[in-house]
N, C-alpha and C positions, 0 to 999 in steps of 0.2 A: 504494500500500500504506500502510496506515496506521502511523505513525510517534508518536513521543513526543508531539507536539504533536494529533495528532488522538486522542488519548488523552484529553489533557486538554479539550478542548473538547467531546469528549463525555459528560465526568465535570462539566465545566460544565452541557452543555445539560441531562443528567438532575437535576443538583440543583434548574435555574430550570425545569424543565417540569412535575417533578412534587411543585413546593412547594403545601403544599394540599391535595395529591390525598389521600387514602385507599384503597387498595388492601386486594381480599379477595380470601377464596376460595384455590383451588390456583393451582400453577405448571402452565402449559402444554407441553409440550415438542412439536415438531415431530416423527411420528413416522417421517420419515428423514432426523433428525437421532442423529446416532451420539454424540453426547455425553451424559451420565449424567444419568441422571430427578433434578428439584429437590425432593427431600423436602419440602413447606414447606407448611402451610393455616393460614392464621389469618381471621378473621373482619373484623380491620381491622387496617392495617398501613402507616408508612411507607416509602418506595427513598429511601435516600442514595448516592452514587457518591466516591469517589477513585481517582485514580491517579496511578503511579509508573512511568517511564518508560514501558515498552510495554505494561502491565497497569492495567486498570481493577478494580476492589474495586465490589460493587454490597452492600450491606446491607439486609436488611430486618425492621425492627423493627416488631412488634407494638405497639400501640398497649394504653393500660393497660385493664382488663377485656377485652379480645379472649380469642375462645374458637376455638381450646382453646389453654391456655395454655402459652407454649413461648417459651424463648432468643428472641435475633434469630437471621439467620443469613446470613452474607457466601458470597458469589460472587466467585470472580477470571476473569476474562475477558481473553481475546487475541483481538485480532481477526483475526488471520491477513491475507488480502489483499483483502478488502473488508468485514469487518466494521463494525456502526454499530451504533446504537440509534435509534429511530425511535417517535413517540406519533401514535396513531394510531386512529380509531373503532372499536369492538371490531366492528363488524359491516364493516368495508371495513379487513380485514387485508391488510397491503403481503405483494406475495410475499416468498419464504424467511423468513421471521419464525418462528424455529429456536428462541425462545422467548418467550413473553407472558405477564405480568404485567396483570391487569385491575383495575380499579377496582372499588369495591364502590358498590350502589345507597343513596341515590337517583338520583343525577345521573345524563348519560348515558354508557352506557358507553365507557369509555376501555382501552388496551393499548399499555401500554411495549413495545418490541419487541426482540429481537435480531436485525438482518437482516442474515443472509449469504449472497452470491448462490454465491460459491465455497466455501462447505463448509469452511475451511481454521482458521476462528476457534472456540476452545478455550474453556471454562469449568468449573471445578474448583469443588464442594461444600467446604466448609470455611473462607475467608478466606484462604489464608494466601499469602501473596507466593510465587513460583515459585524457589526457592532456585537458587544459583548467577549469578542477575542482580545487577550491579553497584547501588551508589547512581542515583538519579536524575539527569540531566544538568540538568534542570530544577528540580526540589527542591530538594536536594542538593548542592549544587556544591562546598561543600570537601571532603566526605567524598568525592565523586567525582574529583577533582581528584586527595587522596590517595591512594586506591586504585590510578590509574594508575601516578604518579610511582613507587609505594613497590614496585609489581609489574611494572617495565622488567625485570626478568632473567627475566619469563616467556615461552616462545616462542611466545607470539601476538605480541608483537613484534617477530618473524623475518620476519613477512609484510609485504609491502607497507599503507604506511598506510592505503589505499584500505578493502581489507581490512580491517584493526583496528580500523577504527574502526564495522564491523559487529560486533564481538565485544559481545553484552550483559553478558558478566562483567564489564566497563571502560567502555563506554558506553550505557548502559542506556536506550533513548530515541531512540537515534541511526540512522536508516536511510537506504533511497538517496540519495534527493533531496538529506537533509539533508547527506550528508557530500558530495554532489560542491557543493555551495553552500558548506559550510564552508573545503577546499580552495580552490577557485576564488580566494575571496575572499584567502587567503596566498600563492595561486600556488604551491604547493606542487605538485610532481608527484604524482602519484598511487602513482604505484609506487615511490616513494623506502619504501628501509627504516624503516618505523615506529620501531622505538627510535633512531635515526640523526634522526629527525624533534623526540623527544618528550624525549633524554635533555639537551638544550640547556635544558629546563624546568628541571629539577631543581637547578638555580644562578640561574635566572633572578628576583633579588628588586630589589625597588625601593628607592632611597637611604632608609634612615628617618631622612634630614632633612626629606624631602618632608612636607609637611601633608597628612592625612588627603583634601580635595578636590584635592591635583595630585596626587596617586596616584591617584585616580579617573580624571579628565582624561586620566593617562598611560597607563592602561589601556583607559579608553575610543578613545582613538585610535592605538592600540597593542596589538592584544589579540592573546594567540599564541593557539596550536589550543585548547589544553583551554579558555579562554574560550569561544570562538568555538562551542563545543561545545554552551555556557551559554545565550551571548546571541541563536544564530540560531535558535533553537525557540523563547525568549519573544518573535520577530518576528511566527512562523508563529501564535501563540496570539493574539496582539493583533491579527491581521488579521481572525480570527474569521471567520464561514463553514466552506467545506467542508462544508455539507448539517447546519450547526448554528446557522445565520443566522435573519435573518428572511426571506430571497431564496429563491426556489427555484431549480433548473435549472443550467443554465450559468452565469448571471449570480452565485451565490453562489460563485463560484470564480474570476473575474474578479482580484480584487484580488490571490489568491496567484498568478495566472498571470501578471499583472504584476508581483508581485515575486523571481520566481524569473529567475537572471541565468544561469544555467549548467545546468542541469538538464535536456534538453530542449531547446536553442533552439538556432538556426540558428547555423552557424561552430563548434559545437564537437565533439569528436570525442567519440567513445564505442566502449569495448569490454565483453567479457563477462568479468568475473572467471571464478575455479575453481566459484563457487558457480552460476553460469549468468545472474549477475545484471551489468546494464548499468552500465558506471561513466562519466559526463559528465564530460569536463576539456575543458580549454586546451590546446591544441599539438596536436604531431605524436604518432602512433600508436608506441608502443615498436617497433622491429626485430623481426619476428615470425620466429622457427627456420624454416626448409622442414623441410616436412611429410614428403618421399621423405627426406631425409637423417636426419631424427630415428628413420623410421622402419629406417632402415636399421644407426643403433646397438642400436637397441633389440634388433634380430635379433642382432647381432654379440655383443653382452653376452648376453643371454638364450637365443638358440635354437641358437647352433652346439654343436654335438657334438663331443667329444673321447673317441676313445673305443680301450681298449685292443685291439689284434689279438692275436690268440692261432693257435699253430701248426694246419693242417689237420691231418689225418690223414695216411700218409705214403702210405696208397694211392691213386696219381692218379685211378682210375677213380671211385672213391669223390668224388672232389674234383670231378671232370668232373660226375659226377650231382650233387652238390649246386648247380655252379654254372649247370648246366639247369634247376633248381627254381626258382634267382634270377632267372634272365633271362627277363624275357617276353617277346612277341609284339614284336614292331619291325613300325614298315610296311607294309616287302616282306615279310614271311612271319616265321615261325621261323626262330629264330638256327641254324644251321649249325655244323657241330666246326669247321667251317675258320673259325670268325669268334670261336672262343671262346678267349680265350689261356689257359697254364697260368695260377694260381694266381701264380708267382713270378713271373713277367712284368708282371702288372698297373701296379705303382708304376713311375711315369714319373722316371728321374732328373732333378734339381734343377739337376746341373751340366754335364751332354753340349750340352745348344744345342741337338742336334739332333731333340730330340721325338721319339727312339726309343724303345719300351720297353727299362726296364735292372732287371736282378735285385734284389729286394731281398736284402741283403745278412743281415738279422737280423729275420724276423719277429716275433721274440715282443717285441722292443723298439721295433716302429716303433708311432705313433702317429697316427692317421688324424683328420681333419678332413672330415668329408665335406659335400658340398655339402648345403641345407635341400632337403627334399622339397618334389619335383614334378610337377603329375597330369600335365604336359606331357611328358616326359621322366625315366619313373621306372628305367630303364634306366642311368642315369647312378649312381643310387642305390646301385641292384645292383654294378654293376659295381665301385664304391670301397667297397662293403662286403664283397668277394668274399672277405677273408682272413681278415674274422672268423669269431667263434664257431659253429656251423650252430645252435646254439640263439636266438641273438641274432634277437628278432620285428622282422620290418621294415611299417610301416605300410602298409596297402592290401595288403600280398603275402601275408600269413600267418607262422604258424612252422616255416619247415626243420624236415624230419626229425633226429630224433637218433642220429648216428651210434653203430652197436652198437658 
């Protein structure tokens, strides 16, 4: 997936690709691409690119006398998880190329391209940066640096670091790869509490007796996380590549696949965060809850029922036919009067031992717990529900009559 660093090397290759070029005519748009038609025709026209952290800015300025005469007009683009840009002969267009940009004649025809094979990469008419993303990790680094420090009492710092350090309101730039590389490198756990991680920064300064170059030195060989945030995406930019080379294929990828140490490589472990995304550390897997036991709180707090009994009516007959409605089919056949107890009989005392049915003493005060429904066994249901309400609907059985 593409990350801060392939951001910027694609805002590199668009600047050195298409220095030179002149571009005319409309914008093209892919028609099953679901993102918004590029209003824009000029007669000649140059593409500039920036970006900032996980957003590229594409501009396109008209050159002076082009007709018809009109603004420039920026583009912000996300690539989602395989987005790129790609230049390309306008008669041998690469697939999914979701938007193009052609050259104007004479020369031969040319098209900038946006190619996404997954659908996933975003572009917005207007210029304008996607609000609520932090400063740049890469650009930026005091202002990002600050923005952390100054926003520890916010609870995305409740989460495991792992996490947090996917948040682009705080690190704007930052994704898989990059953070289980950045961890690795400090041996940090992963699931250590982010602010428990990040709030040792906020005192962390260096002697100002030190000269300007051993503060360097002491940083460079000493860098904590928010550095490390800094310096490990200008690694991934310097390697260069990543289908922005002069290589094509495999081989343009060679150099990051050698320098990635944790990411991917054999010996290290990996799980799925909450967002379903893979995180690569060092060590042993957290103690993972069982799955029957979690789920058996979950029923315990959520689905058991408490529920008030209320006196029947006082005529037994009455009582008898309602609790014939309750009781279905068993087995061997229909339930029998010999097999139906009264009403007060039901509740099994707490304290005899001997597992005989014993009187409840005060119906309108007792309080029932009854077991979760069962398709296996709904008989059991009926039965500990036999002293409530005749209104009270019981699932799968229907609603009892209402007693006149």
């Amino acid at each position: 997936m593409p990350e801060g660093p392939e951001l910027h090397l694609a805002s590199r290759f668009v600047n050195e690709a298409c220095r030179g070029l002149v571009f005319g005519g409309c914008v093209e748009k892919s028609p099953i691409s679901r993102n918004p038609e590029v209003p824009f025709e000029s007669s000649a026209y140059h593409i500039s690119a920036s970006a900032r952290g996980k957003e590229l800015r594409l501009t396109l300025s008209p050159l002076p006398g082009a007709q018809p005469s009109r603004e420039p007009l920026a583009l912000v683009f996300r690539f989602g998880m395989s987005g790129s840009f790609q230049l390309a002969p306008g008669d041998a267009l690469p697939a999914h190329a979701h938007l193009r940009f052609y050259t104007a004649p004479p020369r031969p025809r040319l098209a900038l391209c946006f190619v996404d094979i997954r659908r996933f990469g975003r572009w917005d008419v207007g210029g304008e940066w996607q609000p609520g993303r932090g400063p740049c990790v890469l650009l930026e680094y005091e202002q990002f640096r600050e923005n952390v420090l100054r926003n520890l009492a916010d609870k995305a710092f409740d989460r495991p670091i792992c996490e947090a350090l996917l948040d682009q309101r705080f690190f704007n730039g930052i994704g898989n790869y990059l953070r289980a590389e950045i961890l690795y490198r400090l041996r940090i756990p992963p699931f250590e509490k982010a602010r428990t991680v990040l709030v040792a920064l906020q005192q962390h300064k260096l002697s100002p007796e030190l000269t300007l170059s051993q503060k360097i030195r002491a940083k460079l060989q000493n860098p904590d996380l928010l550095e490390l945030c800094h310096s490990v995406p200008k690694e991934v930019v310097q390697l260069g590549g990543k289908g922005y080379g002069q290589e094509s294929g495999e081989e343009d990828f060679a150099a990051f696949r050698a320098w990635l140490q944790c990411y991917g490589m054999a010996g290290m472990s990996s799980l799925r965060d909450r967002h379903g995304r893979t995180i690569w550390f060092q060590g042993a897997s957290p103690a993972r809850r069982n799955p029957r036991e979690h789920r058996g709180v979950l029923r315990t707090e959520w689905r058991t029922l408490h529920l008030q009994a209320r006196p029947l009516p006082a005529d037994e007959a009455h009582s008898e036919a309602i609790l014939s409605k309750l009781q279905p089919s068993s087995p061997r056949g229909l339930a029998s009067s010999r097999t139906q107890k009264p009403p007060q009989l039901l509740r099994k005392g707490r304290g005899g031992g001997d597992g005989q049915p014993q009187p409840a003493t005060n119906p309108k005060a007792s309080r029932l717990t009854p077991c979760l429904w069962s398709p296996r066994a709904p008989w059991r249901l009926s039965r500990r529900l036999s002293q409530l309400a005749p209104s009270f609907p019981l699932p799968g059985l229907g609603s009892p009559p209402v007693p006149p």
